[in-house]
N, CA and C atoms as an extended XYZ file, in Angstrom:
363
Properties=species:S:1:pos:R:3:atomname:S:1:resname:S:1:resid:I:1 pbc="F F F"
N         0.661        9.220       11.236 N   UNK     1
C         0.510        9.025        9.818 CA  UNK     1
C        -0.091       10.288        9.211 C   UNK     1
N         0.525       10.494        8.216 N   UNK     2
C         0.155       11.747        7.390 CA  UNK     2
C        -0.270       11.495        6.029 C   UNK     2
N        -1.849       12.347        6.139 N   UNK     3
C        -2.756       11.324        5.092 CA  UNK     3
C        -3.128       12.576        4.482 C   UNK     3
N        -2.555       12.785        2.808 N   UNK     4
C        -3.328       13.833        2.052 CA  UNK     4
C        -4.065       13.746        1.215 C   UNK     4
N        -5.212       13.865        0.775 N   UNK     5
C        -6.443       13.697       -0.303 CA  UNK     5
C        -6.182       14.489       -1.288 C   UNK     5
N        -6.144       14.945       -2.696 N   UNK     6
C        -6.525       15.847       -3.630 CA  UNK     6
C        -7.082       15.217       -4.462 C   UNK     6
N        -7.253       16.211       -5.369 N   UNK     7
C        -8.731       16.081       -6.309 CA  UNK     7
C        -7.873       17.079       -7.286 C   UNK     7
N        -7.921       16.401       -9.001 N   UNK     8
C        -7.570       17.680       -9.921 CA  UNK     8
C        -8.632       17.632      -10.591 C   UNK     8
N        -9.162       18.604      -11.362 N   UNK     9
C       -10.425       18.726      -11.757 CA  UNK     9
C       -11.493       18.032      -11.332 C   UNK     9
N       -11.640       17.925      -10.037 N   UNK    10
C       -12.432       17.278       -9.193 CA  UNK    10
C       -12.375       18.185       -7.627 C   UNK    10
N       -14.291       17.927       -7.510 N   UNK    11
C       -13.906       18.918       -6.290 CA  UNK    11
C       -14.576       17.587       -5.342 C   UNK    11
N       -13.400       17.536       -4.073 N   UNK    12
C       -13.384       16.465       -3.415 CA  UNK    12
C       -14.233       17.514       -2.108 C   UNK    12
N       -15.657       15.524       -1.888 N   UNK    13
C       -16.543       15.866       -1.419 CA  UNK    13
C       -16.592       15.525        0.190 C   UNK    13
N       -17.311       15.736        1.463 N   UNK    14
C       -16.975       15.190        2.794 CA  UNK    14
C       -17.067       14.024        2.409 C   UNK    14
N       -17.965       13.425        1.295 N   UNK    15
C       -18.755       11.654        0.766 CA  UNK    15
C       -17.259       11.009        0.499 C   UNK    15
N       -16.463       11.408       -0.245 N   UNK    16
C       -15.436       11.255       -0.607 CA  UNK    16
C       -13.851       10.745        0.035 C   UNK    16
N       -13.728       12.179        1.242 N   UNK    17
C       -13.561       11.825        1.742 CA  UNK    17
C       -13.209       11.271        3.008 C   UNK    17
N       -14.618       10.764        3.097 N   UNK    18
C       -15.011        9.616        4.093 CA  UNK    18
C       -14.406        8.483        3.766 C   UNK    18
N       -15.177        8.658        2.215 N   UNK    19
C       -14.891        6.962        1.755 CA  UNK    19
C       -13.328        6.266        1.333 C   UNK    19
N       -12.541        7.208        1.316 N   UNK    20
C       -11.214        7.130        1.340 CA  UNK    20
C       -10.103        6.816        2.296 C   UNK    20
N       -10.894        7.763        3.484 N   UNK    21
C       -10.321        7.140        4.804 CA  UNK    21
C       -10.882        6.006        5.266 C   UNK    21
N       -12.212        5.679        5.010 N   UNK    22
C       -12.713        4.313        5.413 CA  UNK    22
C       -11.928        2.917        4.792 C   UNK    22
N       -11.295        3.422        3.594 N   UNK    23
C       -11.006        2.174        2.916 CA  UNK    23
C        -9.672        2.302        3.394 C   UNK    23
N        -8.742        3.310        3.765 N   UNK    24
C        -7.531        3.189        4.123 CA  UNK    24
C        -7.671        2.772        6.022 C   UNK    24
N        -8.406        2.266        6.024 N   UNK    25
C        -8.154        1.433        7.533 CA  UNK    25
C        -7.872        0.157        7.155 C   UNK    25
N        -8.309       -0.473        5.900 N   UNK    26
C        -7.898       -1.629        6.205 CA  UNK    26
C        -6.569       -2.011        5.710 C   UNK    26
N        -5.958       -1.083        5.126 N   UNK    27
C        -4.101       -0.943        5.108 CA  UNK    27
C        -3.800       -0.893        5.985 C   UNK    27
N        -4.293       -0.091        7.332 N   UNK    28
C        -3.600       -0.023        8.688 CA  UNK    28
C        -4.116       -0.991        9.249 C   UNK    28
N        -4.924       -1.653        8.840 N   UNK    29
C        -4.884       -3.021       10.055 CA  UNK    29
C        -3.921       -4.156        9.544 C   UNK    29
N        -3.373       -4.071        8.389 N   UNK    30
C        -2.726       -5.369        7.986 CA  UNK    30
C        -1.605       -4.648        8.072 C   UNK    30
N        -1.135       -3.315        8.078 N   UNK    31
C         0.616       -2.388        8.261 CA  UNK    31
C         0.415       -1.032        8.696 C   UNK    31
N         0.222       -1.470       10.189 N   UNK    32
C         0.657        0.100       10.886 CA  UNK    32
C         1.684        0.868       11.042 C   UNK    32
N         2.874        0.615       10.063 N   UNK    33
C         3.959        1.479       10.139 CA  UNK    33
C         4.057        2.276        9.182 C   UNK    33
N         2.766        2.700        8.989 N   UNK    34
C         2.336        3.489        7.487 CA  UNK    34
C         3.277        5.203        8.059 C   UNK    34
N         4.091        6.084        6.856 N   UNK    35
C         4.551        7.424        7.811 CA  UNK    35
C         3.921        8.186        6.890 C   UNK    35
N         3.407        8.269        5.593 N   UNK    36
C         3.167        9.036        5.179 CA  UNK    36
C         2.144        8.319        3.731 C   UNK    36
N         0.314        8.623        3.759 N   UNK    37
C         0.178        8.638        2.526 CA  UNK    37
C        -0.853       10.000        1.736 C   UNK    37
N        -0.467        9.590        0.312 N   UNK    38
C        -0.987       10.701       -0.069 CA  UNK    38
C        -1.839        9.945       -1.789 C   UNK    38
N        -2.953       10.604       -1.416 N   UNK    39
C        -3.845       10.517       -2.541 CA  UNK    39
C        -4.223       11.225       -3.497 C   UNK    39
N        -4.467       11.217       -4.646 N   UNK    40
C        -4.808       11.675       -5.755 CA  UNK    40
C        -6.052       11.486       -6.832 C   UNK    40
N        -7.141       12.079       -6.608 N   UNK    41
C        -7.767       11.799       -7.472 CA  UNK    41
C        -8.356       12.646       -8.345 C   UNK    41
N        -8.742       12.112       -9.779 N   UNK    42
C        -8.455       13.266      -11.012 CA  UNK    42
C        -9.450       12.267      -11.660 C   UNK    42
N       -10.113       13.386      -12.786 N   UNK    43
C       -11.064       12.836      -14.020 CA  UNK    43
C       -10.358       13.487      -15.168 C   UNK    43
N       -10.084       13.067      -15.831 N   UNK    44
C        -9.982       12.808      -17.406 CA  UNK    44
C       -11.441       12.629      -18.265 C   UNK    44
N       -11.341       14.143      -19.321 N   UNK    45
C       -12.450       13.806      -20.127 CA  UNK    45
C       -11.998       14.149      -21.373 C   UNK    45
N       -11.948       12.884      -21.864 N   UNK    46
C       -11.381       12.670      -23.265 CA  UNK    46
C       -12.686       13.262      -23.978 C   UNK    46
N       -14.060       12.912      -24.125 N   UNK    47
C       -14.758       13.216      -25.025 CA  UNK    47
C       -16.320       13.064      -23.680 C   UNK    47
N       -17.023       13.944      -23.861 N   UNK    48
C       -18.127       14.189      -23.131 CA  UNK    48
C       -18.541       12.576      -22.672 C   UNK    48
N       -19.213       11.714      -23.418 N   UNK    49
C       -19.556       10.601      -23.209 CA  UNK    49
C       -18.506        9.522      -22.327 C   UNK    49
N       -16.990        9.863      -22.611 N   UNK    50
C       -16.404        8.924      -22.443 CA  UNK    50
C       -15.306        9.764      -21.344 C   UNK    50
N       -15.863        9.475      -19.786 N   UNK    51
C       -14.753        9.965      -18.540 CA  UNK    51
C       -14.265        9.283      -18.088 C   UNK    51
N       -13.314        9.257      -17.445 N   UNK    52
C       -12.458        8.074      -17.123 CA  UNK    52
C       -11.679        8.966      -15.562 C   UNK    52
N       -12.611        8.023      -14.715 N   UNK    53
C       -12.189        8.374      -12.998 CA  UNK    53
C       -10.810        7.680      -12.626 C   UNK    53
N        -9.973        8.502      -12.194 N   UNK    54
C        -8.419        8.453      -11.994 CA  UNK    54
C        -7.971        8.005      -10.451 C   UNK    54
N        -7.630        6.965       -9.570 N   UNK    55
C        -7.433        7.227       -8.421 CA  UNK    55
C        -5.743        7.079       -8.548 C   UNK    55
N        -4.728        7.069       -7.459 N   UNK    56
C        -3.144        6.667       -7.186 CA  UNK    56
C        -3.241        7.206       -6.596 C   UNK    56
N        -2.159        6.264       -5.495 N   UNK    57
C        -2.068        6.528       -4.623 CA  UNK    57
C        -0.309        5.999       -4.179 C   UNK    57
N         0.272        6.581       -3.431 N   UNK    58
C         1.544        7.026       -3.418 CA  UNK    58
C         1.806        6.969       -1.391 C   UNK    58
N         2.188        5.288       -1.215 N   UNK    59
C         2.101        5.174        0.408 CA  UNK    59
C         3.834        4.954        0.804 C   UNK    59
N         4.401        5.819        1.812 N   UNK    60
C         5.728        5.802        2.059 CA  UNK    60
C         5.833        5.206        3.617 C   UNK    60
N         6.625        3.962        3.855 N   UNK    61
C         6.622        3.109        4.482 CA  UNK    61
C         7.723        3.411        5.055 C   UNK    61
N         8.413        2.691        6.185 N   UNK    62
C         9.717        2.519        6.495 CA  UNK    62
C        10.695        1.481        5.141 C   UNK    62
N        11.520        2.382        4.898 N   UNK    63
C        12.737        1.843        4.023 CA  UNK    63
C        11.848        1.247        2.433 C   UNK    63
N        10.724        1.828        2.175 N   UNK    64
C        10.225        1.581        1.059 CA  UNK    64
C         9.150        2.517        0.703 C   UNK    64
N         8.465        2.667       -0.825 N   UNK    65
C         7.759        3.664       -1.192 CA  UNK    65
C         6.379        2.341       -2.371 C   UNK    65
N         5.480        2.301       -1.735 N   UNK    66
C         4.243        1.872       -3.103 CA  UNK    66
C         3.526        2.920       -3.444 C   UNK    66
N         3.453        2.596       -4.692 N   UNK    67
C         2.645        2.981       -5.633 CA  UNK    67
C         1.318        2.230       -6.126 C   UNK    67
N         0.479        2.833       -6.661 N   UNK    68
C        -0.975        2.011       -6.963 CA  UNK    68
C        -1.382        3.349       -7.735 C   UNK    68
N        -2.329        2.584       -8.918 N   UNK    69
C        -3.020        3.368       -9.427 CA  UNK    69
C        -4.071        2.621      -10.035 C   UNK    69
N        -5.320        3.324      -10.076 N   UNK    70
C        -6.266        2.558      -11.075 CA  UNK    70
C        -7.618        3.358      -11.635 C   UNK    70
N        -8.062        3.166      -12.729 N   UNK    71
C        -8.984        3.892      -13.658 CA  UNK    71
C       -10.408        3.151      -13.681 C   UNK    71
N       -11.090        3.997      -13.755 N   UNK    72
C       -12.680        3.214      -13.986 CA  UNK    72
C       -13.619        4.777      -14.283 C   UNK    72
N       -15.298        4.100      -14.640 N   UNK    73
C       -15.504        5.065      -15.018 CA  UNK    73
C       -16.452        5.349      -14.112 C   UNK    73
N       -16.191        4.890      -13.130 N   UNK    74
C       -16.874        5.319      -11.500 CA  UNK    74
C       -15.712        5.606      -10.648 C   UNK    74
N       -15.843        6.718       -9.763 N   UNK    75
C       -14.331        7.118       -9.035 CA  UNK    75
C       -14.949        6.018       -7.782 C   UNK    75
N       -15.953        5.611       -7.175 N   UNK    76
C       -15.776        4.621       -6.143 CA  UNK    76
C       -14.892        3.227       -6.120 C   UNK    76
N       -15.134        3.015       -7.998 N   UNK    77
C       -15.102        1.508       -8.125 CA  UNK    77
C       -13.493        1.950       -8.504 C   UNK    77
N       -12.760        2.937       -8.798 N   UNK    78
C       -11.205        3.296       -9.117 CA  UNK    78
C       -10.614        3.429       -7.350 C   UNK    78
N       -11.502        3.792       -6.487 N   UNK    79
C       -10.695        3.634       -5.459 CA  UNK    79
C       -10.860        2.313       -4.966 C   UNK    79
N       -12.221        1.608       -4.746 N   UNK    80
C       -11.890        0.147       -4.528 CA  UNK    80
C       -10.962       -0.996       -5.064 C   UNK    80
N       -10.761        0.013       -6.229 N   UNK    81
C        -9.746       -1.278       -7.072 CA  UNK    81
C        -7.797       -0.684       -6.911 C   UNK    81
N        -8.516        0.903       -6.421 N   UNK    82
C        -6.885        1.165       -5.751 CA  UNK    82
C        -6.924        0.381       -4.752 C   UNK    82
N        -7.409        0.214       -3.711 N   UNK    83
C        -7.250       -0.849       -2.771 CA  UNK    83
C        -6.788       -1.940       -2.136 C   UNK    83
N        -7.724       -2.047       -3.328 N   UNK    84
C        -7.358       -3.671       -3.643 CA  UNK    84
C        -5.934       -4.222       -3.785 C   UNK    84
N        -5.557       -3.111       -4.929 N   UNK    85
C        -4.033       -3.036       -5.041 CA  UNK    85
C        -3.051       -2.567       -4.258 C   UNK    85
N        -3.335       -1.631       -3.482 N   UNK    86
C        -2.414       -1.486       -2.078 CA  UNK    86
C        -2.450       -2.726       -1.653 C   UNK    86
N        -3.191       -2.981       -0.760 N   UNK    87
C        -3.598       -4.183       -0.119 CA  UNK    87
C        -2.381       -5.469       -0.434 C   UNK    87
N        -2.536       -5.835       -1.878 N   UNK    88
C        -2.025       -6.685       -1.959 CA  UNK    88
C        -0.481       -6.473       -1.820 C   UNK    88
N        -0.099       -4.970       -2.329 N   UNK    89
C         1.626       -5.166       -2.101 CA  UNK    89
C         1.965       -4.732       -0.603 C   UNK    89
N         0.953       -4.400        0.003 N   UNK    90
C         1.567       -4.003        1.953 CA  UNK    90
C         1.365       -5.646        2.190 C   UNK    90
N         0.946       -6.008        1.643 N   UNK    91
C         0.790       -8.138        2.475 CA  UNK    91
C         1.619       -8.356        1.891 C   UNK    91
N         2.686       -8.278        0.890 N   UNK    92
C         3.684       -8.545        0.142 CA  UNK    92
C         4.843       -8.239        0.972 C   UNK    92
N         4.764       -6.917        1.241 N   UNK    93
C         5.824       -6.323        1.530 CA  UNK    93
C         5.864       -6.844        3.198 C   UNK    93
N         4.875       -7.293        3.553 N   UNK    94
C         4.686       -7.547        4.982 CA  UNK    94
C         5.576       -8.677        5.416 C   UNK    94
N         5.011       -9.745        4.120 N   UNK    95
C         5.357      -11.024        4.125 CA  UNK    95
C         6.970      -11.289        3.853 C   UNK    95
N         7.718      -10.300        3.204 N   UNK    96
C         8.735      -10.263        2.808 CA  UNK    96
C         9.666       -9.983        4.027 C   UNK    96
N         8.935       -8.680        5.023 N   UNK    97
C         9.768       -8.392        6.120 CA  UNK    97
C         9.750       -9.508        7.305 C   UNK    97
N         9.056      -10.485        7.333 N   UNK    98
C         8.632      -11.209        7.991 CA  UNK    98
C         9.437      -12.194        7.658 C   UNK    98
N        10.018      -12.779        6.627 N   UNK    99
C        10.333      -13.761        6.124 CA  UNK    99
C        11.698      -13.257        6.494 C   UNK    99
N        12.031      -11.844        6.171 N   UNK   100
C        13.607      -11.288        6.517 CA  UNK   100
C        14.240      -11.731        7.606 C   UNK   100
N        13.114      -11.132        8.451 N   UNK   101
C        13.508      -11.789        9.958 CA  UNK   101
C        13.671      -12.946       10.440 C   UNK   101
N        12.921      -13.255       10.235 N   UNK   102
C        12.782      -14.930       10.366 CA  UNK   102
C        14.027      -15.959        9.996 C   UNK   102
N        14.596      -15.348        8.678 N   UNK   103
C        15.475      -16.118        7.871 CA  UNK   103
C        17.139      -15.571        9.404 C   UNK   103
N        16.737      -14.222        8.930 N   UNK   104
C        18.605      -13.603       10.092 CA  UNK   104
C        18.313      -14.224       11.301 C   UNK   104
N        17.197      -14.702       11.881 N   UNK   105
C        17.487      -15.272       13.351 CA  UNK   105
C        17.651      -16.482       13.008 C   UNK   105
N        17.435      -17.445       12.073 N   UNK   106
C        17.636      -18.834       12.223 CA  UNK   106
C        19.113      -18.618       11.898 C   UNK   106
N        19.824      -18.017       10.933 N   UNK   107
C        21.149      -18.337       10.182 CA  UNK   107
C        22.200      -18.442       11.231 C   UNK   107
N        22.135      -17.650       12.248 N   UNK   108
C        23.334      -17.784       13.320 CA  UNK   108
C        22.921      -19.005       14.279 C   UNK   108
N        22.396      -19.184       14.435 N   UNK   109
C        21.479      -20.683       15.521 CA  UNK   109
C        22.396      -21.671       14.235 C   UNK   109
N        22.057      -21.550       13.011 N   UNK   110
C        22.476      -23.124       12.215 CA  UNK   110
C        24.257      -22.911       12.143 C   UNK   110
N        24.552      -21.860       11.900 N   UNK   111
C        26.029      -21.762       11.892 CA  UNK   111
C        26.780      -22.264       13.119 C   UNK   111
N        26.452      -21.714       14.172 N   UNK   112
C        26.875      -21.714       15.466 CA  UNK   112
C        26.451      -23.485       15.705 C   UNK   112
N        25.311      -24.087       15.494 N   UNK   113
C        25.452      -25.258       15.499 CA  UNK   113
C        26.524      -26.031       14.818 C   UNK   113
N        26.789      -25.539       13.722 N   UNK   114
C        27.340      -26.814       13.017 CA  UNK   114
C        28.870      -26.082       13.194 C   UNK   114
N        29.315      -25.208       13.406 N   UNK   115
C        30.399      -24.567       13.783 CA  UNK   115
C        30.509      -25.879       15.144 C   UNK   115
N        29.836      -25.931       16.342 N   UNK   116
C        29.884      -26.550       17.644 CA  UNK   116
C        30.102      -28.285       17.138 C   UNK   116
N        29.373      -28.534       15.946 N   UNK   117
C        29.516      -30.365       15.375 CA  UNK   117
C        30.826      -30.846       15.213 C   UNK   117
N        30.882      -29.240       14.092 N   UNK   118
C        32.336      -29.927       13.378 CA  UNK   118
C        33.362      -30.041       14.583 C   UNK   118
N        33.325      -28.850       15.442 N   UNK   119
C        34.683      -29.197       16.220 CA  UNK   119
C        35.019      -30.060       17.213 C   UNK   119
N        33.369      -31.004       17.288 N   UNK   120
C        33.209      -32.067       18.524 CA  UNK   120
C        33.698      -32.763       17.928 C   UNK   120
N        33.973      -33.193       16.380 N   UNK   121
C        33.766      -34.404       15.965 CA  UNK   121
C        35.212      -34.611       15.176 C   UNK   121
């Protein structure tokens, strides 16, 4: 797996990332067929008082590509809530491949059965 960090107007810290790779383990424990991800994180300063911490993140899978992004005005609480949101579409996408399979091995078992009914009967 090929894992890239950046930072745009942000200078990305060892604190950082640590805490980035720490949180991307628990994508690989729920989908280890991760081939490639890459991170991005950026601040936006609209007006001195008012910054707005940028995370997305951009994970390329077998035969599919997610996306996630999310804003806050803490970059910890923008990557926990990127997370969050990975999270939920790799269990999506998990659940979907799972269900794929599941569905193509029963369909020839029911055909082939009732293919074998009709011609007994």
């Amino acid at each position: 797996m090929n894992l890239t960090i950046s930072g745009h107007h942000l200078e990305l810290t060892p604190a950082i990332r640590e805490y980035v790779q720490s949180k991307l383990a628990r994508i690989k424990r729920h989908f280890d067929n991760v081939i490639d991800i890459s991170v991005i994180l950026s601040v936006d300063k609209l007006t001195e008082k008012e910054k707005r911490q940028k995370a997305e993140i951009n994970v390329h899978i077998k035969g599919k590509d997610l996306h996630a992004e999310s804003i806050a005005h803490d970059l910890y609480a923008a990557i926990d809530a990127l997370i969050d949101k990975l999270d939920r579409q790799v269990i999506k996408h998990k659940d979907r491949l799972q269900d794929h399979y599941s569905m193509a091995k029963r369909l020839p078992e029911d055909t082939v059965s009732g293919a074998v009914a009709s011609a007994s009967a």
